[in-house]
Structures are given as structure tokens and as C-alpha cells.
N, C-alpha and C positions, 0 to 999 in steps of 0.2 A: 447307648446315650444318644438321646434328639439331637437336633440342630438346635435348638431353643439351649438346652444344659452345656451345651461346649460353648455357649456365647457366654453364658452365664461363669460357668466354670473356670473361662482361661486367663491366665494370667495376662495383666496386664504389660509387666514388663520385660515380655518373654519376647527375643530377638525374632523380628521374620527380615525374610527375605525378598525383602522390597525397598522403594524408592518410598519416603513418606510423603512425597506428594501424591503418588499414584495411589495412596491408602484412603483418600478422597473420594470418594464418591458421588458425583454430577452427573447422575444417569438422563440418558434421553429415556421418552416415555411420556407418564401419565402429568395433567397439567390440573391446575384448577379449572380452567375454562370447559373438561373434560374430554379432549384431541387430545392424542397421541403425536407428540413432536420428537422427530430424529432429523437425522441429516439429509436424506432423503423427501420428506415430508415438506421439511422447510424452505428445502428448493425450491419445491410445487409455492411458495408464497413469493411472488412478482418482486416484493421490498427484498426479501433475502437475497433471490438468485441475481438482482441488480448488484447490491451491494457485493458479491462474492463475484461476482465479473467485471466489476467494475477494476478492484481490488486485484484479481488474480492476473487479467487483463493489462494491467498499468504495470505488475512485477514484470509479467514476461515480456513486454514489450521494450522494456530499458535495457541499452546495451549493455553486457555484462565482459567486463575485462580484468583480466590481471594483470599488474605493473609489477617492476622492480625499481627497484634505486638506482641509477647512475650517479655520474659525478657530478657534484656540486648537490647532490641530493633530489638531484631530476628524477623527474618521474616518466619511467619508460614503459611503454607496451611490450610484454615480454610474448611476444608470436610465437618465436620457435619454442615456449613449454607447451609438453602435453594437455595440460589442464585447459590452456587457450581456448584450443578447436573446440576441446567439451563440453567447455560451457556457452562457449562462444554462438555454437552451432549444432552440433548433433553429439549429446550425452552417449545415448546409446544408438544400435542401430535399426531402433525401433520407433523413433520419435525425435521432436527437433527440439532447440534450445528453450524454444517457445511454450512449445507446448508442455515439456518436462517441467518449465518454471512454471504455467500455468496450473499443473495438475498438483503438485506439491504448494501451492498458495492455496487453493483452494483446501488440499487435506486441510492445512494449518487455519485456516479459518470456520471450518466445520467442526474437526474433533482437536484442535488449538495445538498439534504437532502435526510435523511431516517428517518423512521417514525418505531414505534410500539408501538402497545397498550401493556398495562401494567395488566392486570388481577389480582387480587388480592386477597386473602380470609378475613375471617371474623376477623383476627387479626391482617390485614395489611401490611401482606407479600406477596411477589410476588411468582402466585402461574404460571405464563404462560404468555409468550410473543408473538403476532401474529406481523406480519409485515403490513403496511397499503400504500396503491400507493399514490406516492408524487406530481400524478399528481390531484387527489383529495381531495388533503391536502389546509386549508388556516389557518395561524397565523394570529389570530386577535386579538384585545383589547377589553373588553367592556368599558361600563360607567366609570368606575373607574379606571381603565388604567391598569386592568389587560391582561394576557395575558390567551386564552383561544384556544383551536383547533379544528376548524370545519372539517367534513368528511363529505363528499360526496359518502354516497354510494351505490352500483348498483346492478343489477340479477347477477354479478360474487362472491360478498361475501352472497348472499342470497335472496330467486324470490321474499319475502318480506318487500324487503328494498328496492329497486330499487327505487333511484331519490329522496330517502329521506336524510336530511344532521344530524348526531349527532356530538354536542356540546361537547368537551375534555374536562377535568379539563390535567393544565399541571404535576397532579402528576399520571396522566392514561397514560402517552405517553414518551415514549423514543423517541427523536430527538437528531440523528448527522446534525450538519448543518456541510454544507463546507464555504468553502469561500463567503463571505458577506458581505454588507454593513452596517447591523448595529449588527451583532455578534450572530441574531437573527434567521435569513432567510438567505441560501446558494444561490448561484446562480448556473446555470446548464454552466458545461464548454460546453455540447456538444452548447448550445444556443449561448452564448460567442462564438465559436471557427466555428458558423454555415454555415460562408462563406467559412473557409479553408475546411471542411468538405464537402460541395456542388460542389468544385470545383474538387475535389477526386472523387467525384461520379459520373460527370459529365465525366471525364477522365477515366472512366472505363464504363462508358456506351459510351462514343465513342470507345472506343476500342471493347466493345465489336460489336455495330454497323460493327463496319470497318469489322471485320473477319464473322460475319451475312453477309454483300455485295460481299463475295469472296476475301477476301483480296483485293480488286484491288479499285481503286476512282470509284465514282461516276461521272457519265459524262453526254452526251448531245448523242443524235441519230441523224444526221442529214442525209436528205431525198431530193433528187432534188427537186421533184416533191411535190405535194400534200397528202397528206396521211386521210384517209378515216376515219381510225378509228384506232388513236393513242393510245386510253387506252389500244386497245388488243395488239398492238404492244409491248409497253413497259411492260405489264404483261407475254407476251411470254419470252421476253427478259429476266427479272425478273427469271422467272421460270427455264429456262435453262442456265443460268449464275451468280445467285445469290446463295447466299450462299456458307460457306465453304465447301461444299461436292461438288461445283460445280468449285472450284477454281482449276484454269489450265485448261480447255477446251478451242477450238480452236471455236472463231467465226468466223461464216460464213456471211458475209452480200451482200444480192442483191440488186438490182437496183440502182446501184451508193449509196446506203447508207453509212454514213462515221460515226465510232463512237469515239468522242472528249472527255477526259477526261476532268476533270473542278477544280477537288477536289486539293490540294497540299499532297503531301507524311506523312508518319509518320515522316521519320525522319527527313523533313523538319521543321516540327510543334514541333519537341522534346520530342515526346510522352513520351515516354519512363523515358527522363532525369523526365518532372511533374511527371510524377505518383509517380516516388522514391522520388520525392521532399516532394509530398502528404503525402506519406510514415511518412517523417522524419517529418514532420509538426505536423500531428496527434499522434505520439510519443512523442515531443515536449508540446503537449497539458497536458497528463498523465503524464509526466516526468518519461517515459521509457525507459529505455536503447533501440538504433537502434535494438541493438541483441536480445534484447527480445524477436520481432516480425518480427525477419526472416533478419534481414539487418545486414549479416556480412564482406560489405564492409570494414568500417575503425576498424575491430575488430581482434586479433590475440589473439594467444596462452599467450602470455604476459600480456596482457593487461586485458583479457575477464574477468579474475576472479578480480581485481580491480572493473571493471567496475558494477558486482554484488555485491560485497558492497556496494560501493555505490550508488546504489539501494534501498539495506536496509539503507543504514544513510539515503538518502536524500529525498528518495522515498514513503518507505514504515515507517518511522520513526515518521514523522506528522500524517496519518492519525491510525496510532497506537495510536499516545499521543490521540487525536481528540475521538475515541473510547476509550479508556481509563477513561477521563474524565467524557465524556459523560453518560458512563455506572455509575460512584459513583453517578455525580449529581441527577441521576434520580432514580436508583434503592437504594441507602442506604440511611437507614434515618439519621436523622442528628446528632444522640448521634453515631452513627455507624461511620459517615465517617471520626473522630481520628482515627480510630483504623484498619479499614477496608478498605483494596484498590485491584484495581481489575489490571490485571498486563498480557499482550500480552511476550511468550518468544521468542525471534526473535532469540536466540543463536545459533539455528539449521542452521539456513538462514548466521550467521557471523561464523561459522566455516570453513577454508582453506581445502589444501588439508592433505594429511597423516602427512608427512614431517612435513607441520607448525605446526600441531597440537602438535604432540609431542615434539617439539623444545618449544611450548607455556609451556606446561605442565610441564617438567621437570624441566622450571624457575621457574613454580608457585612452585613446588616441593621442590627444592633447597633452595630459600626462606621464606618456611615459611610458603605461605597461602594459599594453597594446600593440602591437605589429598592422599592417595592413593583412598581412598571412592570417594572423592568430584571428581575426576579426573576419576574414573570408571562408576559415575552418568550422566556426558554429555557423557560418548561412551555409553552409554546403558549397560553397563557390573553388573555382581552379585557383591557384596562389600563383601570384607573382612571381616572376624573376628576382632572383639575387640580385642582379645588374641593376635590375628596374630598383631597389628601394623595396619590395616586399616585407625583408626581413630588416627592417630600420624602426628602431624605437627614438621618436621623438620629441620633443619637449620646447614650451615656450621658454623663448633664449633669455626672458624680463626676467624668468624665478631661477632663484640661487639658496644655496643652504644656509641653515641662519643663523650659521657661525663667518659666515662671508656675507652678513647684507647690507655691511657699507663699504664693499670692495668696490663698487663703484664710483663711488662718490670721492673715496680715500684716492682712487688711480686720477679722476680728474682734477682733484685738491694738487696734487703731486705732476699734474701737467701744469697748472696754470704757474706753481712755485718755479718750476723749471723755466717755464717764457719770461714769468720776471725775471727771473737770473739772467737769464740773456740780455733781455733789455738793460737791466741796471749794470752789464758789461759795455754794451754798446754807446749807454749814456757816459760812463765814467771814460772809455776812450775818445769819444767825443769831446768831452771837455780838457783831459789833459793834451789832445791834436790842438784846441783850440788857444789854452796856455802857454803852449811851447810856440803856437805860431805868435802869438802876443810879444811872447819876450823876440821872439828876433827881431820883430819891426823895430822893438825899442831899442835894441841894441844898435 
């Protein structure tokens, strides 16, 4: 039986052993534009490997921490776990916090997962994380509908494993998935996105072609006569007219030969406008700001720093939550994960310029919820003495809550009633001293 008749033949509702999003299909490969685009490939394209550093760049640089709860529901740096230093600073002992997070954002933005194994020692805790290529990764099911993960792997992780596959338990693997259809298994934007991407590539190998041929079309030799031997013709030709170090020379041609351009212009074709188009496309894909990656067309001095917010809200916000999660699910156990969460600080990234900041500050100050500490802690600054007032939360003495906001008025109403009372005692003894002195004169 072909391959052709077991497609035909098999039933449709016959159980496999897989994830149905991974039954999805999104191959890198062949495009309309006719380029062959993969993850690789698409690096080679200026818009992509921006957007994928920009992106992988901006996770691994945000400090990464785990808290616990304290009391009153504070939220505590929890140092002394293990998980701290790891993530903190050095996963494994082959690479740093940085770069670990760097290389695992990128998987996740090329083939729309990232993977890592989970190391563990003899009491269960996570002693080292390695990262694993997602293009040798398969989510599957077995017998029982669990879920399990095969590796496939080769002479780059070790010359005696080559082409053999080991079976995952899912408490050995960190997976971020991206975007997917069943919650399960990401899909690869560059796959998705593989025609607009081909066709960028495509547009910059013509251009690069076009300035390879002298800047000028390519055209037709035409010959009265019979020509003998046309390949050495047109490879002379070629040779002393081709290429851009040969562009601007003056041809000479004999024997009535006539040479006919054929090609249309660049800027007939619009070169120029696609590639920007391509540009915004492939930005458009990451959801990067134009300016990110060089297109400060529609960007100004007003606008630019909006525009990098939101970035961080809209941008870089999801795949923070995305990693966030990812990292409790997998790495804490399950009496840990009340108490324990693991937490990206993007603060640095949503700070303005001078100005704002201090105009922020001096409200949180004025207010209430604010310290001079807590305010010297985001500028990177030494904190104050206890002694000194550092740790004093202040507030204008005028606002009151506003079940008390005619306590004021009520305590002065209740002084002034009081100094009458005095007075209308002082008047009333004065007159009855002056009655009593009255009757004695008369007596």
C-alpha cells in the first residue's frame, strides 16, 4: 500500500498520539514569491533579526525575581530559594541569566515555543536549566492521554546521542508556548507570516542583483549579422560592464551592434516604496514599534516616547505574563505555588523622562504612598536614615476622610459655644455682684 492509499484509507476517527495542535501543519519552506523561508533564512532579513533582538533583548534584560508573601500580604524577595540565584543569575553552568532568557525568547519567536530541561537533584529541586531546539521537540500523548516530550537529539548536544530520541516526563521540561491552537503547542509566526517574509527577501535580492548588474537594466545585444560565438560575447560584455564598480563606463559597440534595454526601472516597479512596505509588515508581525527598527518616518519628538510605552503595555506585557506563568507552572511545586511567584520588573522600561518623574514622585509623596526610601529605591539612590525621616509616609494635614469632613468646623462651632458659656457666666456674676452691692447702699 503507497503513501497516497493510507491517506486515503485511514480512518478518520481513529485515536493518535498527539497534541492537536501539533497535527497543524505551518511548514517553513517554499513561498509564493518563490525563497525558501525558515528560521534561519529569515534572520539573514535586517526587519526580522531587529524585531527578534529587540524582543529577546528586552526579556533578558528585565530583572527576574521570585517573591513570597509575608505578613500583611507583603511581598517579599525570597534570596535564600534555590530558584533565586537560577534565574536570577546563572541557570546552568554554561551560560548566564541573560543569555539563557535571551536564547529561549528567541526559540519562542522563530518556532513559537521554547523548551528546557529541568535538572533536578536528589530532593527534588531544581538544580540547572539547559535550553533544548524546538525544532527537535514533539508534544505527544501516550496510551493514557498523557502528555509526554520526545527529543530528538544529535552530534551538537553530544557525538553519542546522535539520531537518538529521549522521552520527557512534563515535570523535566519548561515549555513557553506561544500562540496556539490548542493551549498546548505554539505556532511559529515566522511560518504563519512566511509569504510576507519571502517576499522581503525576494526584494532585496533584487535589489541587490540590480546594483551586482551596474545599476543599469538588463537588456538584449543586437547583431546585424550572425554571430559565431555569442557566449564569449555576452561574458566580455558581462565582464567589462557588469557590476557596480563598473557602472558608468562608456560602451563602445561595432559592427552595427545595437544594445536594447528590456528590464523596466526601479522606480517604475516601486522598489523602494515595497521594501518600506516589507519593512512595516515584518514589524507588524512582532508588534514593534516602526521606530524600533530604523523607520522614523511617522515618528517625532512628541510622540516617540508614547510610542515606547506602549511597547511595554502592549508589546512586551503578554509575553512577560506568558513567561511568568510558565516559569510557576513548571518550576514550583504545588504547596509552593500560594505563596511563591515569580515576577519580570518592567518599571525601568515605564519610566519618562526627568520632569515626569519627579512630578510622579512628589504626588506619590504628597499623598501618602510614597516614602522618601521607596522613591530613592527606583532612582538607584543610598536611602535615608530611620532617624532622618526616610521611612515616613506623609500627607497634607487640610485632607481628612469624608466621613470626618466637618470635624473641623464641628470642633470650632464647640469652641466658640464654650467661650460663650464662659462669658454669659462672667456677665451673670457681674450683675448679680452688682445687685447685691445695690441692695446694701439701700439698706
Amino acid at each position: 500500500m503507497n503513501l497516497m492509499s493510507k491517506l486515503i484509507t485511514r480512518a478518520r476517527d481513529k485515536p493518535q498520539n498527539r497534541t492537536s495542535g501539533s497535527s497543524y501543519s505551518f511548514l517553513f519552506g517554499g513561498t509564493t514569491s518563490g525563497k525558501a523561508v525558515n528560521e534561519r533564512s529569515s534572520m539573514q532579513m535586517t526587519a526580522v533579526y531587529a524585531c527578534v533582538r529587540i524582543l529577546a533583548e528586552a526579556i533578558a534584560s528585565l530583572p527576574l525575581h521570585i517573591y513570597e508573601y509575608g505578613e500583611d500580604n507583603n511581598k517579599i524577595k525570597a534570596t535564600d530559594h534555590p530558584l533565586y540565584n537560577l534565574l536570577h543569575d546563572e541557570p546552568n553552568e554554561e551560560m548566564t541569566s541573560f543569555v539563557f532568557r535571551e536564547t529561549l525568547m528567541s526559540h519562542l519567536l522563530l518556532w513559537g515555543n521554547a523548551y528546557a530541561q529541568i535538572i533536578r537533584n536528589g530532593k527534588g529541586e531544581v538544580a540547572a536549566l539547559y535550553p533544548l531546539m524546538p525544532n527537535r521537540m514533539q508534544v505527544e500523548r501516550d496510551k493514557n492521554g498523557k502528555l509526554y516530550y520526545q527529543y530528538t537529539t544529535s552530534g551538537e548536544d553530544a557525538p553519542t546521542m546522535s539520531g537518538t530520541s529521549v522521552n520527557l516526563d512534563p515535570s523535566q521540561v519548561l515549555h513557553i508556548p506561544g500562540l496556539g491552537f490548542d493551549g498546548l503547542v505554539g505556532y511559529s509566526p515566522i511560518a504563519m507570516a512566511k509569504n510576507a517574509i519571502g517576499m522581503a527577501i525576494a526584494c532585496e535580492e533584487f535589489g541587490a542583483k540590480f546594483f551586482a548588474n551596474g545599476a543599469a537594466p538588463s537588456g538584449v545585444l543586437e547583431h546585424p549579422g550572425t554571430i559565431k560565438d555569442p557566449a564569449r560575447v555576452r561574458e566580455t560584455w558581462q565582464g567589462r560592464f557588469g557590476g557596480s564598480a563598473n557602472s558608468g563606463k562608456v560602451a563602445v559597440l561595432e559592427e552595427g551592434m545595437k544594445y536594447t534595454p528590456i528590464s523596466i526601472s526601479p522606480e517604475q516597479a516601486q522598489f523602494l516604496e515595497t521594501r518600506k512596505f516589507q519593512i512595516n509588515e515584518i514589524a507588524r508581525i512582532f508588534r514593534v514599534p516602526p521606530h524600533m527598527v530604523g523607520d522614523l518616518e511617522k515618528s517625532s519628538f512628541s510622540n516617540i516616547e508614547q510610542q515606547s510605552l506602549e511597547f511595554v503595555k502592549y508589546t512586551l506585557d503578554p509575553w512577560v505574563i506568558r513567561w511568568e506563568q510558565s516559569l510557576s507552572r513548571a518550576l514550583l511545586r504545588t504547596e509552593e505555588k500560594s505563596n511563591l511567584f515569580f515576577r519580570f520588573n518592567v518599571e525601568g522600561l515605564l519610566r519618562g523622562d526627568y520632569q515626569s518623574r519627579m512630578s510622579g514622585y512628589a504626588t506619590a509623596r504628597q499623598n501618602g504612598w510614597m516614602s522618601a526610601n521607596d522613591i530613592r529605591t527606583l532612582e538607584d539612590l543610598d536611602h535615608i536614615a530611620e532617624e532622618d525621616g526616610g521611612n515616613l509616609y506623609l500627607i497634607n494635614g487640610n485632607m481628612l476622610p469624608l466621613n470626618r469632613a466637618g470635624a473641623f468646623a464641628d470642633t470650632n462651632t464647640q469652641t466658640q459655644q464654650e467661650v460663650q458659656t464662659d462669658e454669659e457666666k462672667e456677665v451673670l456674676a457681674m450683675e448679680k455682684r452688682k445687685r447685691k452691692r445695690v441692695g446694701t447702699e439701700n439698706s
